[in-house]
C-alpha positions as CSV (number, residue, x, y, z in Angstrom):
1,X,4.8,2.5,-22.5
2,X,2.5,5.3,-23.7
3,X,4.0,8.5,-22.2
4,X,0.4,10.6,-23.2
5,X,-1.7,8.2,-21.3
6,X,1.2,7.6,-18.1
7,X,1.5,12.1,-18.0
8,X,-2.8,11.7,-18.0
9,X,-3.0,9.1,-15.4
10,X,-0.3,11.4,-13.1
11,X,-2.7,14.4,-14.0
12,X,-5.9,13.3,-13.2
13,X,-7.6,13.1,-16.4
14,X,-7.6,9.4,-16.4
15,X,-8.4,7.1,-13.0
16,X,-6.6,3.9,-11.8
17,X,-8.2,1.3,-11.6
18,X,-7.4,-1.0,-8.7
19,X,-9.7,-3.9,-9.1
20,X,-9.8,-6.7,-7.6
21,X,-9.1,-6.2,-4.5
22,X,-11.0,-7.2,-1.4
23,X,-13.5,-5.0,0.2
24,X,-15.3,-5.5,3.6
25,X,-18.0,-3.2,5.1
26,X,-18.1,-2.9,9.1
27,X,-21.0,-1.4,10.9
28,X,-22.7,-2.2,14.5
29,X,-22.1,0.4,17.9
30,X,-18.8,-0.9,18.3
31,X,-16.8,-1.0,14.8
32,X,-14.5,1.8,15.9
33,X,-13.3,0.5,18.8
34,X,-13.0,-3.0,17.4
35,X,-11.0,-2.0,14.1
36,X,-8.7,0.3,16.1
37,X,-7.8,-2.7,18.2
38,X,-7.0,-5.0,14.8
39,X,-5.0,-2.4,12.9
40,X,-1.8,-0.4,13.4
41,X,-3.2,3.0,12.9
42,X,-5.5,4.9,15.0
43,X,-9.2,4.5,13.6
44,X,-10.5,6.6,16.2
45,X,-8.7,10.0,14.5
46,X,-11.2,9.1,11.5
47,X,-14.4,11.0,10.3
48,X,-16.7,10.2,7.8
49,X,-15.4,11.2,4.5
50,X,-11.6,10.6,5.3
51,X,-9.3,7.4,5.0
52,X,-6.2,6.3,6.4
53,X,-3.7,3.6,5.4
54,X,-3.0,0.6,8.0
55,X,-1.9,-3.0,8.6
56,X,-3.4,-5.8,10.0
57,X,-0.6,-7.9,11.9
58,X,-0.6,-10.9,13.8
59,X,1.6,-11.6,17.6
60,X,4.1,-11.2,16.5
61,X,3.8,-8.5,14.2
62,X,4.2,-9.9,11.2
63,X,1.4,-8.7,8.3
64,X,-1.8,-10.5,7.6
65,X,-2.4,-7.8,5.9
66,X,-1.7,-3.8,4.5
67,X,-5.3,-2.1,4.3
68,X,-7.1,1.3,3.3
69,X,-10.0,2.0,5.9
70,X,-12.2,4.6,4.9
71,X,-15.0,6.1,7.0
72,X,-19.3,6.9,6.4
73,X,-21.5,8.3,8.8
74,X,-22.9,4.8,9.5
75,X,-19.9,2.3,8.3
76,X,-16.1,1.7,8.0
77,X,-14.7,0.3,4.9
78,X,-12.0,-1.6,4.1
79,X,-9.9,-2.7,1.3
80,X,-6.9,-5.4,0.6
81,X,-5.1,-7.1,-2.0
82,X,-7.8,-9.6,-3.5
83,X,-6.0,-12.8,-2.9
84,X,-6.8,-12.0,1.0
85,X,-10.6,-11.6,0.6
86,X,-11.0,-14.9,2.2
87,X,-8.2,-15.2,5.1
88,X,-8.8,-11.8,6.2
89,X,-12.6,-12.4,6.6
90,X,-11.7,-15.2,8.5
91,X,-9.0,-13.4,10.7
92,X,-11.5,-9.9,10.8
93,X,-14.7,-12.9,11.8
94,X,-12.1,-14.9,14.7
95,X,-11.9,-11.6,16.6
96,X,-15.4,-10.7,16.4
97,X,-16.9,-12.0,19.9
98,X,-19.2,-10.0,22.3
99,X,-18.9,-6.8,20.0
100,X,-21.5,-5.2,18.2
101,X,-20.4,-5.6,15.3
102,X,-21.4,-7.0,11.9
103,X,-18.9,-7.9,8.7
104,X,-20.0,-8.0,5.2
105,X,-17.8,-9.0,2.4
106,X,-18.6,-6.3,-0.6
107,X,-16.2,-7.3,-2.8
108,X,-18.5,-8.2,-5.5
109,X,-20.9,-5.6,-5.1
110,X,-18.2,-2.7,-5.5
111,X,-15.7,-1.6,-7.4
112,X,-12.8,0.5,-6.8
113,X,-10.6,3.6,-8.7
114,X,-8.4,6.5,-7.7
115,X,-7.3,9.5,-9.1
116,X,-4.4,11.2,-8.6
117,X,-5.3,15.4,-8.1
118,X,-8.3,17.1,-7.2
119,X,-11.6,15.6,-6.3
120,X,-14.0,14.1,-8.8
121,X,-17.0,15.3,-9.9
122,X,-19.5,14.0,-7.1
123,X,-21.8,12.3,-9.9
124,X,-18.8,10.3,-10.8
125,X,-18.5,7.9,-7.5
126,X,-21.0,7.0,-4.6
127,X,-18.1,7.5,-1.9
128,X,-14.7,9.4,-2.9
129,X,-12.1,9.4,0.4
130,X,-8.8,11.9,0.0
131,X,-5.8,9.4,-0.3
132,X,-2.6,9.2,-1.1
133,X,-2.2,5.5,-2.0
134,X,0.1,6.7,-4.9
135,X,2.3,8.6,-3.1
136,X,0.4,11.7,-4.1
137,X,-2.8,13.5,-3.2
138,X,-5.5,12.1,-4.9
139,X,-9.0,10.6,-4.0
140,X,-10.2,6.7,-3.9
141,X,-13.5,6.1,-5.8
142,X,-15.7,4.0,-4.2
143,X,-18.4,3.1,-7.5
144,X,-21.5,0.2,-7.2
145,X,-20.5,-2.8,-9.6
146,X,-23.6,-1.9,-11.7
147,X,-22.7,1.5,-12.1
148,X,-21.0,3.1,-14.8
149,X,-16.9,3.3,-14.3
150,X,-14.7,6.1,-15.3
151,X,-12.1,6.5,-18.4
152,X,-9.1,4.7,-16.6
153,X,-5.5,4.3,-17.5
154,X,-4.0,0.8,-18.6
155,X,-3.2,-1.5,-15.8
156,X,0.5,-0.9,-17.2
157,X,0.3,2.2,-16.3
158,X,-1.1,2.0,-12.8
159,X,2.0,-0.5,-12.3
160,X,4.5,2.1,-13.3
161,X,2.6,4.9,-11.9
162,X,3.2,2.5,-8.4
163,X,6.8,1.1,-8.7
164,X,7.6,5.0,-9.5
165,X,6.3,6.2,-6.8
166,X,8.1,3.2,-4.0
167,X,4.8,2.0,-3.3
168,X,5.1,-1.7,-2.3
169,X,2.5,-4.3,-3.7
170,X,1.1,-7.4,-1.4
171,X,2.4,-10.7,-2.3
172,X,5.5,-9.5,-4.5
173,X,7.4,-6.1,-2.3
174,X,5.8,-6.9,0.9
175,X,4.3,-10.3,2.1
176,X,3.2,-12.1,5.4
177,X,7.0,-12.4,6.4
178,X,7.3,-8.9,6.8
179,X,6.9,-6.5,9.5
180,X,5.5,-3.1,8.8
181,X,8.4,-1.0,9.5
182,X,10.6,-3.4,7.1
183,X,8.1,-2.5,4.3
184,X,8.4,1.2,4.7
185,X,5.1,1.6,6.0
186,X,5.8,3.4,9.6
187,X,5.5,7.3,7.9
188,X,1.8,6.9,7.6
189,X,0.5,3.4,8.2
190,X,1.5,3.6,12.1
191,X,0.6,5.2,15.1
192,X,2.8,4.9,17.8
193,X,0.5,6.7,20.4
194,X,-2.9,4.8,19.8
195,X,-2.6,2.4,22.3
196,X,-3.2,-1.8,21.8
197,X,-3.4,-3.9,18.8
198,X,-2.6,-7.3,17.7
199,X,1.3,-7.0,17.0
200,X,1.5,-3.2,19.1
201,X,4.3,-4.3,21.5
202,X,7.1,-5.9,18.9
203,X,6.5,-2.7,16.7
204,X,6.8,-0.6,19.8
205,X,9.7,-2.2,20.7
206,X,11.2,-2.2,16.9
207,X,10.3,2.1,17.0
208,X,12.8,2.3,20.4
209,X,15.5,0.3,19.3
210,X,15.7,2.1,16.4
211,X,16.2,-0.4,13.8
212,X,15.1,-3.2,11.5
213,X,17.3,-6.0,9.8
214,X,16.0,-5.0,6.5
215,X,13.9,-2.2,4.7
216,X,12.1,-2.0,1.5
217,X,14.4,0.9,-1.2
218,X,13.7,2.7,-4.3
219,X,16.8,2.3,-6.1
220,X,17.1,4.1,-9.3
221,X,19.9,4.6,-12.4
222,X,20.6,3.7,-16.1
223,X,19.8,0.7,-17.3
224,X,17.3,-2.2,-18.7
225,X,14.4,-3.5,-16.8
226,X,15.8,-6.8,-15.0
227,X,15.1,-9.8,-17.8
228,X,13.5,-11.9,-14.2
229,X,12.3,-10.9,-11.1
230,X,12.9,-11.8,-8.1
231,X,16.6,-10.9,-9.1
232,X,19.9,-10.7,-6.1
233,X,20.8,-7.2,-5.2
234,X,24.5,-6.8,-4.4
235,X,27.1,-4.8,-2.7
236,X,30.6,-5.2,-3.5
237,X,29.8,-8.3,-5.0
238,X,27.9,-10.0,-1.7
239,X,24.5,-10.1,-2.5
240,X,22.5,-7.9,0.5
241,X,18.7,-8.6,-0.8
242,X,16.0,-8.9,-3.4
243,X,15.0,-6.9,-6.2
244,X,10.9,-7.4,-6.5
245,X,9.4,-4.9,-8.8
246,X,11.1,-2.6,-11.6
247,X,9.8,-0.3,-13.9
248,X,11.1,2.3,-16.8
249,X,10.0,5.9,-16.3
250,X,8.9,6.8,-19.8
251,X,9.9,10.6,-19.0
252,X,13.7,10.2,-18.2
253,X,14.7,6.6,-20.1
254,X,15.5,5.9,-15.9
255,X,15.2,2.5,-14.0
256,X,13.2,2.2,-11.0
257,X,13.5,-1.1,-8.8
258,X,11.7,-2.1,-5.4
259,X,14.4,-4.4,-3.6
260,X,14.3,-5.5,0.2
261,X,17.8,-4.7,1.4
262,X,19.6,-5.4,4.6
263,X,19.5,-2.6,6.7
264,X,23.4,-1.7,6.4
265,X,22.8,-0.9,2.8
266,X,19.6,0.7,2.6
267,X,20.7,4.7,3.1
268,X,20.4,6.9,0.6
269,X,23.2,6.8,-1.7
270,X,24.3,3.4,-1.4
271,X,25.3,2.2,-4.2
272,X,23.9,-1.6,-5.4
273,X,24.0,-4.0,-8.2
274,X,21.1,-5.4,-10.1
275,X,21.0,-7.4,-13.3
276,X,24.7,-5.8,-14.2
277,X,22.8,-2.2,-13.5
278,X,24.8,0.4,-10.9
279,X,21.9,2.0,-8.8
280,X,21.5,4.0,-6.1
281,X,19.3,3.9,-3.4
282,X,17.0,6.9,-3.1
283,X,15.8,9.2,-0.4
284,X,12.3,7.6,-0.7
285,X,10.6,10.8,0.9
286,X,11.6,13.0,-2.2
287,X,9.8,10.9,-4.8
């Protein structure tokens, strides 16, 4: 790993680039109302120029999906993992009835960066949103496919830039078998006051209990990256979950590893195996 270019990416000088992903445009009279009733955060607090993080869920509040919305004077938009650009539209199309509303897939016609810090020069994107899709302020670059793209860090880079931050990835540390809350998603992917959505009672229900059987962890301690992954976490020898992503932080030599973990074993502190590495799990709102 390039330390330079990973201490660049985490200062700004360099963007992430976080293509491909899916990207849908909504617009029509009634695209507020109709998003906020689809996803678990509350689309009406929007205004153009800001963004918020979200899931899409279905009855029973599993994900379909884990979105970015961002807001123009005339349109929401909306990113997702690319390999949902299809099943999403379809879900996003099935709930579209008497609404004024009209969907556009824009995933070809758009590309999309971030970078961590302060605001880019305006020249440098068409639409720029304040985010913190790292896990630190920064701004999501929204740039036409034509257009030229900014000087971005290696795709290596944006992975360990992620996994050290505990930010989960679609299809490997989260996936449709997941609830939000399991994926660590409730501090700013949630509202709990909004009102309905597709999936609002069960995570209603899950916030008053209390509880979840599992929860995604940062774990984090000497040793080598994992030789596979998926790889068995364990606790006193019983294995207690899944190790999903892990990465070396070039600055301290130290391992980081994504893992879903029963709930039991998913406080601070604990202590859990991986690969014949002792690792603790960390407070994952002190990054």
């Amino acid at each position: 790993m390039n330390l330079s270019e990973y201490q660049r990416a985490k200062s700004g000088t360099l963007a992430l680039r976080l293509e491909p992903r899916a990207k849908f445009k909504f617009t029509g009279q009634d695209r507020v109302r109709y998003l906020n009733g689809q996803t678990t955060n509350d689309v009406r607090s929007l205004r153009p120029g800001q963004a918020q993080h979200s899931c899409v869920c279905n009855t029973k509040a599993r994900m379909d999906a884990e979105i970015h919305l961002a807001a123009t004077a005339d349109a929401l938009w909306v990113d997702a993992d690319a390999t949902l650009s299809d099943s999403l539209g379809l879900r996003f199309e099935k709930y579209i009835i008497a609404d004024d509303v009209l969907l556009e897939n824009v995933s070809a016609s758009w590309n999309l960066y971030h970078v961590i810090g302060a605001e880019p020069a305006a020249a440098a994107a068409s639409m720029s949103f304040p985010s913190n899709r790292f896990g630190l302020p920064g701004y999501d670059l929204w740039i036409p496919g034509d257009n030229e793209a900014p000087t971005c860090a290696s795709p290596e880079t944006v992975e360990l830039l992620r996994i050290r931050q505990g930010i989960p990835l679609w299809g490997r540390d989260m996936t449709p078998d997941h609830l939000p809350p399991e994926a660590g998603l409730e501090p700013d992917a949630i509202s709990y006051s909004k009102g309905c959505y597709i999936g609002q009672e069960i995570i209603a229900r899950l916030k008053s209990v209390g509880q979840v059987a599992r929860r995604l962890v940062q774990l984090s301690g000497d040793g080598a990256l994992p030789a596979t992954l998926p790889m068995p976490c364990f606790a006193d020898g019983v294995e207690v979950g899944q190790a999903t992503s892990a990465a070396l932080d070039p600055e301290t030599g130290r391992l980081f590893v994504l893992a879903m973990i029963k709930r039991n074993h998913s406080q601070p502190g604990c202590s859990l195996t991986v690969g014949g590495c002792n690792l603790q799990v960390l407070d994952r709102s002190q990054k």
